[in-house]
Biopython code that builds the backbone (N, CA, C, O; Angstrom):
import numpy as np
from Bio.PDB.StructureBuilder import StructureBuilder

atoms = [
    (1, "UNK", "N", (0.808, -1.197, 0.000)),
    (1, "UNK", "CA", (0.000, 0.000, 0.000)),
    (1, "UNK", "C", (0.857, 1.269, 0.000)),
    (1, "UNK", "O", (0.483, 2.389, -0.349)),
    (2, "UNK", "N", (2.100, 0.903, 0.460)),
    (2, "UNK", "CA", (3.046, 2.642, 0.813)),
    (2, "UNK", "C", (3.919, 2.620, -0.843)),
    (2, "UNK", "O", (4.271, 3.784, -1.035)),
    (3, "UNK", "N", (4.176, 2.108, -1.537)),
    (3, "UNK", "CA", (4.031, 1.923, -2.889)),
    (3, "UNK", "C", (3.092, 1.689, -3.947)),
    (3, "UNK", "O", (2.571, 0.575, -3.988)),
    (4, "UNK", "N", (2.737, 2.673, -4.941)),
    (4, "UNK", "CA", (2.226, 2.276, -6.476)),
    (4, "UNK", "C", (2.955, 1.688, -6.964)),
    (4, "UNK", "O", (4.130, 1.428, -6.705)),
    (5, "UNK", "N", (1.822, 1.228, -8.295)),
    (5, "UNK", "CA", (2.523, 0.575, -9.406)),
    (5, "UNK", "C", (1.708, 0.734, -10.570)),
    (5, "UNK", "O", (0.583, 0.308, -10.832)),
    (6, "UNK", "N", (2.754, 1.647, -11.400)),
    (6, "UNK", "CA", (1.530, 2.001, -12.442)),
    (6, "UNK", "C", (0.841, 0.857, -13.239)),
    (6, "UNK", "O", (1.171, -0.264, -13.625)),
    (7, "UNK", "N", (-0.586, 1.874, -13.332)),
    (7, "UNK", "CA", (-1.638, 0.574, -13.846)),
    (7, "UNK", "C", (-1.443, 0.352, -15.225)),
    (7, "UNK", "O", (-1.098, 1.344, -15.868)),
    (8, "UNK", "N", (-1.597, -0.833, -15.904)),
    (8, "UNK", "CA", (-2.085, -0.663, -17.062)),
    (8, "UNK", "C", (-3.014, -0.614, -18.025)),
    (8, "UNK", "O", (-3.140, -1.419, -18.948)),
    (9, "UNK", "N", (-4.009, 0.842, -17.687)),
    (9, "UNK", "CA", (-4.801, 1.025, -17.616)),
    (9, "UNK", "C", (-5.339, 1.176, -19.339)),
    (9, "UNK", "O", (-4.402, 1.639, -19.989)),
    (10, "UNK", "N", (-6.187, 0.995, -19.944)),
    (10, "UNK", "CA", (-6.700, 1.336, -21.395)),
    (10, "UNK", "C", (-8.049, 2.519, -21.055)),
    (10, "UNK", "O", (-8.979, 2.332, -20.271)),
    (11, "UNK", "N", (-7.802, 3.748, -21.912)),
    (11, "UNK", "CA", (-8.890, 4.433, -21.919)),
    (11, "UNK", "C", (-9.458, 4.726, -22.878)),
    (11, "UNK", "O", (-8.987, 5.587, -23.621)),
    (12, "UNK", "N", (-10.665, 4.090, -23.160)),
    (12, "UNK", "CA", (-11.404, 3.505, -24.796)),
    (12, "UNK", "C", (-11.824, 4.977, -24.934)),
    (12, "UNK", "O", (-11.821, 5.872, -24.089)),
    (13, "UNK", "N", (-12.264, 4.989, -26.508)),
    (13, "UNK", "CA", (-12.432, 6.271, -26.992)),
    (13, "UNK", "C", (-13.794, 6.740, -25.895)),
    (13, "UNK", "O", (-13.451, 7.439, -24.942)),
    (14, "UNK", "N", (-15.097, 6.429, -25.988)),
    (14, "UNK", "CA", (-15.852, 6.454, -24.685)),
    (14, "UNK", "C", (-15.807, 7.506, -23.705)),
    (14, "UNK", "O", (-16.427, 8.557, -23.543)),
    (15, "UNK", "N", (-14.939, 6.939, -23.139)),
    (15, "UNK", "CA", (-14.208, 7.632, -21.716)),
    (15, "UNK", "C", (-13.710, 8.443, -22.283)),
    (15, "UNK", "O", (-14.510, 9.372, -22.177)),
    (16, "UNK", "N", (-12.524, 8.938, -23.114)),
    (16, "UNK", "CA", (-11.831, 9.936, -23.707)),
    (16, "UNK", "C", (-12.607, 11.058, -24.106)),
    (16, "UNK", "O", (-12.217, 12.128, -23.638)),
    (17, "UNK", "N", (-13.717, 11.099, -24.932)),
    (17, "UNK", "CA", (-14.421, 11.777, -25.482)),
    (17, "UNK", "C", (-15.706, 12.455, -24.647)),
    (17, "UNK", "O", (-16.401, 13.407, -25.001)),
    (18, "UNK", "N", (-15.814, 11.511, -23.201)),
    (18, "UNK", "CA", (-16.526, 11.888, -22.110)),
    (18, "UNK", "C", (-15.559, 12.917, -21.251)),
    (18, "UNK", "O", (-16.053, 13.979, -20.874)),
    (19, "UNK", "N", (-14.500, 12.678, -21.012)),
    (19, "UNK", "CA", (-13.295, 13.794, -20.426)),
    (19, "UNK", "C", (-13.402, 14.806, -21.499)),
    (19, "UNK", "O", (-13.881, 15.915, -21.263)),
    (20, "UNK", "N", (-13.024, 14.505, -22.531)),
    (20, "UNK", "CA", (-12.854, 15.846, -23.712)),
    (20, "UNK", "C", (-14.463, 16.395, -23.214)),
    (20, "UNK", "O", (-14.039, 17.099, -22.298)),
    (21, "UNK", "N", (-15.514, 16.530, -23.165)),
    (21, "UNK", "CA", (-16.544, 16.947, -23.538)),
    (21, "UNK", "C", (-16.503, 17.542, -22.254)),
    (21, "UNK", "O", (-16.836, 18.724, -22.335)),
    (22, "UNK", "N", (-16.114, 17.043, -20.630)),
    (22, "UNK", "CA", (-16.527, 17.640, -19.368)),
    (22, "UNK", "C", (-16.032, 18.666, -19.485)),
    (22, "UNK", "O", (-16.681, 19.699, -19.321)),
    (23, "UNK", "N", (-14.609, 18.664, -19.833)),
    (23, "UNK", "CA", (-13.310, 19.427, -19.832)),
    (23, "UNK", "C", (-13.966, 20.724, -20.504)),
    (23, "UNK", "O", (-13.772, 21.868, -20.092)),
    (24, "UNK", "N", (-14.585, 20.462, -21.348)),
    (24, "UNK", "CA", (-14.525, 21.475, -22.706)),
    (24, "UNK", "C", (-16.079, 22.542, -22.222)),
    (24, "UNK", "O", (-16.318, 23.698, -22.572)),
    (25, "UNK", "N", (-17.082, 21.439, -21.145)),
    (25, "UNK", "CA", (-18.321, 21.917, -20.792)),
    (25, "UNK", "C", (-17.740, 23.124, -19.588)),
    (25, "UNK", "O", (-18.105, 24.298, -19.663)),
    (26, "UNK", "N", (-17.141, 22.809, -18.896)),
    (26, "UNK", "CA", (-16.884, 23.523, -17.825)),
    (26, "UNK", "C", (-16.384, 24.638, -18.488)),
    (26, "UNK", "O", (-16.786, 25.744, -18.126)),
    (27, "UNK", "N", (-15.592, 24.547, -19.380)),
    (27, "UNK", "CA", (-14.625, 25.611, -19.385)),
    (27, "UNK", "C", (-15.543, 26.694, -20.487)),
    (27, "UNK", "O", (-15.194, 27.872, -20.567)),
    (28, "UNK", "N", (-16.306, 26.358, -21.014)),
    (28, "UNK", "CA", (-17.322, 27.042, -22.001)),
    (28, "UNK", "C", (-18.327, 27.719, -21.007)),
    (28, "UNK", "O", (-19.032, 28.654, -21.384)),
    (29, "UNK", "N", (-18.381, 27.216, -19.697)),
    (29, "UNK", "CA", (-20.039, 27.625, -18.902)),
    (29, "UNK", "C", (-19.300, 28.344, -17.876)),
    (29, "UNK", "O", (-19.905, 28.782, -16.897)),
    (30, "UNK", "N", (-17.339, 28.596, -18.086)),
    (30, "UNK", "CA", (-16.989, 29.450, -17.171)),
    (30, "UNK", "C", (-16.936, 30.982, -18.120)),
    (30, "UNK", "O", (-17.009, 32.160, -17.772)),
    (31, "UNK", "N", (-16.795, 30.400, -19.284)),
    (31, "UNK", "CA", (-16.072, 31.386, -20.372)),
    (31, "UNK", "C", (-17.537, 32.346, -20.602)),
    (31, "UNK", "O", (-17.401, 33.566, -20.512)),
    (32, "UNK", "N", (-19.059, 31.726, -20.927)),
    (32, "UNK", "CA", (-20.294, 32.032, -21.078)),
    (32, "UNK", "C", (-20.735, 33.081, -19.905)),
    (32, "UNK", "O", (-21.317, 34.142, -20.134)),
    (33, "UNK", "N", (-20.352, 32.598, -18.576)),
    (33, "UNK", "CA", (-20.559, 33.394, -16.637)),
    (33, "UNK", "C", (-19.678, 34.827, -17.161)),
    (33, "UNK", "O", (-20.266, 35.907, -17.200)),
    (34, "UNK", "N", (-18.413, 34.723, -17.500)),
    (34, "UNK", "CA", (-17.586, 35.608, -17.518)),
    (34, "UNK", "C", (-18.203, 36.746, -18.641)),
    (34, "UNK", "O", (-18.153, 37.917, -18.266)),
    (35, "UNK", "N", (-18.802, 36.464, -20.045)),
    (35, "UNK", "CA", (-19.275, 37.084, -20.864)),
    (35, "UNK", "C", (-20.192, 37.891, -20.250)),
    (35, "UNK", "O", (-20.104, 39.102, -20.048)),
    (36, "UNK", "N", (-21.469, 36.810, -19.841)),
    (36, "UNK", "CA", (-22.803, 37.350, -19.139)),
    (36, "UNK", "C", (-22.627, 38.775, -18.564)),
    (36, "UNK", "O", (-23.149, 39.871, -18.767)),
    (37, "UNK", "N", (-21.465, 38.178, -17.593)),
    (37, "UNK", "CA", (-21.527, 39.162, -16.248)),
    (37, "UNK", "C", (-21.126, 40.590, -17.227)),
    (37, "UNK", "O", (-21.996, 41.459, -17.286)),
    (38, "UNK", "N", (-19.899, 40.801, -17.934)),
    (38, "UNK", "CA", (-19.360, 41.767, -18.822)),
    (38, "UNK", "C", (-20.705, 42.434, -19.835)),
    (38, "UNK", "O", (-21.026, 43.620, -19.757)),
    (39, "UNK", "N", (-21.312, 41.560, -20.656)),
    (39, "UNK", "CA", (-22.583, 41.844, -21.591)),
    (39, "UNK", "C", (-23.724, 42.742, -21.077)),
    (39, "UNK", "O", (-24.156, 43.717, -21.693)),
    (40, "UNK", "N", (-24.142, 42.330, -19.944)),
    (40, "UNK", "CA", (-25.534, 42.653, -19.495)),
    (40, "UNK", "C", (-25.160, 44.250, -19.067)),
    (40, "UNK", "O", (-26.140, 44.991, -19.138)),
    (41, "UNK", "N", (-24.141, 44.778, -18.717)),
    (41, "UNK", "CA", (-23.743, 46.130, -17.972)),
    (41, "UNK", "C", (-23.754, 46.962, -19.810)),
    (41, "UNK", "O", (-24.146, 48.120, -19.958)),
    (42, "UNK", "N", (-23.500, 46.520, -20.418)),
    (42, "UNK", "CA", (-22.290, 47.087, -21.713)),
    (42, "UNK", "C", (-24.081, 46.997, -22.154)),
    (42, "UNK", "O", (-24.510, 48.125, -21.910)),
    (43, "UNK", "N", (-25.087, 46.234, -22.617)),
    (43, "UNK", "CA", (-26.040, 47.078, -23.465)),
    (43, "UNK", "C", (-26.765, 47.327, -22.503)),
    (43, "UNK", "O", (-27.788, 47.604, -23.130)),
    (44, "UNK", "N", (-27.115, 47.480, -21.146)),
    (44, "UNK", "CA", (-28.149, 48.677, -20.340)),
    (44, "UNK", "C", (-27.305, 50.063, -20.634)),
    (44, "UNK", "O", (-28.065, 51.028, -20.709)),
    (45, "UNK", "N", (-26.047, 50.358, -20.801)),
    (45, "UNK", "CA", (-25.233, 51.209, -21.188)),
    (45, "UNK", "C", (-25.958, 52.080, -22.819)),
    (45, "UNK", "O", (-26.232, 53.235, -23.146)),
    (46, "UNK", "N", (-26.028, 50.524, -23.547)),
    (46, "UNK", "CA", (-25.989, 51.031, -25.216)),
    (46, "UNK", "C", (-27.345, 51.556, -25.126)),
    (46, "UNK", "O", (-27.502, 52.648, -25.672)),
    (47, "UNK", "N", (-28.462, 50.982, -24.508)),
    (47, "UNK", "CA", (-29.685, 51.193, -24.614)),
    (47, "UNK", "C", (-30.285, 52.827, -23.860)),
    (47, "UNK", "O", (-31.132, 53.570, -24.356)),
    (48, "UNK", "N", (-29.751, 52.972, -22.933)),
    (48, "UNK", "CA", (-29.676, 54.259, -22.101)),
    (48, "UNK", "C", (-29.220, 55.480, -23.093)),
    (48, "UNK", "O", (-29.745, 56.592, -23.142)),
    (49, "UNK", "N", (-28.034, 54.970, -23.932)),
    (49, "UNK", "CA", (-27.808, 55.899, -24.764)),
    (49, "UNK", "C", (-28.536, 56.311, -25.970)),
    (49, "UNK", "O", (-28.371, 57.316, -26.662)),
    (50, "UNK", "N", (-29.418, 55.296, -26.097)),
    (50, "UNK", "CA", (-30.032, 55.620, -27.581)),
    (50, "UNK", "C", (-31.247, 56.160, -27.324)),
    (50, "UNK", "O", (-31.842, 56.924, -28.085)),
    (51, "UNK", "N", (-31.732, 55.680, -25.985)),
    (51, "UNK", "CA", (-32.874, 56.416, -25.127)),
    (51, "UNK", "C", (-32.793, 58.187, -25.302)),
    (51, "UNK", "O", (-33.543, 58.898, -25.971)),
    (52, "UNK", "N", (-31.533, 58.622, -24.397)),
    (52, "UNK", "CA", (-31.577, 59.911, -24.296)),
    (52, "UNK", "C", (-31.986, 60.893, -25.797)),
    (52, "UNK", "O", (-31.673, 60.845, -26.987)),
    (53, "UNK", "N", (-32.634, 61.537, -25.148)),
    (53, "UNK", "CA", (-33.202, 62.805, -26.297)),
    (53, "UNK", "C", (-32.303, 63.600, -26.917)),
    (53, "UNK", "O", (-31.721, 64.323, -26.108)),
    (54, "UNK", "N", (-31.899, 63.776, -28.247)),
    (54, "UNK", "CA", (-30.722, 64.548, -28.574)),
    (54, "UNK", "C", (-31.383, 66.197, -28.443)),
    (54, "UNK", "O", (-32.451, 66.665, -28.838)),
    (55, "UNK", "N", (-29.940, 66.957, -27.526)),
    (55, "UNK", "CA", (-30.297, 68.308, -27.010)),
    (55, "UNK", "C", (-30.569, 68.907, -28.170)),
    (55, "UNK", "O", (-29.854, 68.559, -29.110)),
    (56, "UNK", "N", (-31.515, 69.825, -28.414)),
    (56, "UNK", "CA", (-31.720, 71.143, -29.270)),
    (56, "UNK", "C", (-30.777, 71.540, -29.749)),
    (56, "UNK", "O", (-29.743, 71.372, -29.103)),
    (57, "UNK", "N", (-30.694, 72.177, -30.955)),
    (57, "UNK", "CA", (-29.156, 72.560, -31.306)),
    (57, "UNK", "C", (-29.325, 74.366, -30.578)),
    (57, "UNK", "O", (-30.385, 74.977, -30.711)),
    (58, "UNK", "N", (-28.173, 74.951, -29.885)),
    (58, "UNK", "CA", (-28.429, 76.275, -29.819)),
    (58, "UNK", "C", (-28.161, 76.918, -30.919)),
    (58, "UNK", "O", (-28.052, 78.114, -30.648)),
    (59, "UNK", "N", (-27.998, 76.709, -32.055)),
    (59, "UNK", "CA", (-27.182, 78.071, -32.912)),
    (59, "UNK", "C", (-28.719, 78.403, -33.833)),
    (59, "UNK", "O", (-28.679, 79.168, -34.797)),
    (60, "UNK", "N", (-29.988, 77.755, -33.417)),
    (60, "UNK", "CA", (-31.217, 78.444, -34.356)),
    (60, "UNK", "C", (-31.461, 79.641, -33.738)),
    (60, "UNK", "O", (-31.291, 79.952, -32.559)),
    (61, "UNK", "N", (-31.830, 80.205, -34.557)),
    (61, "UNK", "CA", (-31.804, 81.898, -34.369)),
    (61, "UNK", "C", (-33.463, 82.140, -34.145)),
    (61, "UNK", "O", (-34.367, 81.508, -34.692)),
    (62, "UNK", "N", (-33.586, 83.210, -33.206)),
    (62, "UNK", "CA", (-35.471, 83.444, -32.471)),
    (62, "UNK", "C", (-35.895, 83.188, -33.734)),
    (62, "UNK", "O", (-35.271, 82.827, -34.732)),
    (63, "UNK", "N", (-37.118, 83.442, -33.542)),
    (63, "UNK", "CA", (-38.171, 84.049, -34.691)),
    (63, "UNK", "C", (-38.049, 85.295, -34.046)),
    (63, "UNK", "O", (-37.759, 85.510, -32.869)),
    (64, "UNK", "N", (-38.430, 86.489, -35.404)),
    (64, "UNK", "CA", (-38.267, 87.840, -35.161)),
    (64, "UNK", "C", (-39.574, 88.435, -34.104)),
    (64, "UNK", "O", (-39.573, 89.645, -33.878)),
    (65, "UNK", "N", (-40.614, 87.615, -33.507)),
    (65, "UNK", "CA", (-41.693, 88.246, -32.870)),
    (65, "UNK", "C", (-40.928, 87.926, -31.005)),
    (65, "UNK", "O", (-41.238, 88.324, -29.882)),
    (66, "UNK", "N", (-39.884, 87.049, -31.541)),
    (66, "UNK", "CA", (-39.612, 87.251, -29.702)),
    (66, "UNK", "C", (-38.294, 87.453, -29.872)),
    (66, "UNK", "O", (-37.455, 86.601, -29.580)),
    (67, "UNK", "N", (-37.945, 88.915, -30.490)),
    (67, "UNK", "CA", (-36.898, 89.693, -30.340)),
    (67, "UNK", "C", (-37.107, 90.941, -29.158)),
    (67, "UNK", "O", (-36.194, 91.734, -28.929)),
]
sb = StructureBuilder()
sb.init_structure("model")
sb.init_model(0)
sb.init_chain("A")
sb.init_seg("    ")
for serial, (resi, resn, name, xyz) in enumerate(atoms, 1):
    if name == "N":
        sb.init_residue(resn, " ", resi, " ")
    sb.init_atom(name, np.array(xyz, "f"), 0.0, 1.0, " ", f" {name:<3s}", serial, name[0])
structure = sb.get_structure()
C-alpha cells in the first residue's frame, strides 16, 4: 500500500471523449458566466444611450416676434 505501481490502464475512446466533452463543458459555462456578467452592464449602457433625447441645437436663431 506505501508503494504504487503504475496501472495498465486502457482508456477507450468512450471515456476519452466523455473527459474531452466535461473538460470542454466547464470551461465554455466558465467562459459564457464571464461574458454574461461583462454583456448585461455594456447594453443597459448602449440602450440608455439611444434612449436619451438629442439636445436642441443652440445656434437656431429666435423668430423675429420674440426679439
Amino acid at each position: 500500500m506505501a508503494t504504487t505501481v503504475p496501472a495498465q490502464a486502457y482508456v477507450g475512446p468512450g471515456l476519452g471523449l466523455g473527459a474531452i466533452s466535461t473538460a470542454l463543458g466547464v470551461v465554455g459555462a466558465i467562459l459564457l458566466g464571464i461574458v454574461s456578467f461583462v454583456w448585461y452592464p455594456v447594453k443597459r449602457l448602449v440602450r440608455a444611450a439611444r434612449r436619451k433625447p438629442a439636445a436642441p441645437a443652440q445656434s437656431d436663431p429666435l423668430p423675429e416676434s420674440e426679439l
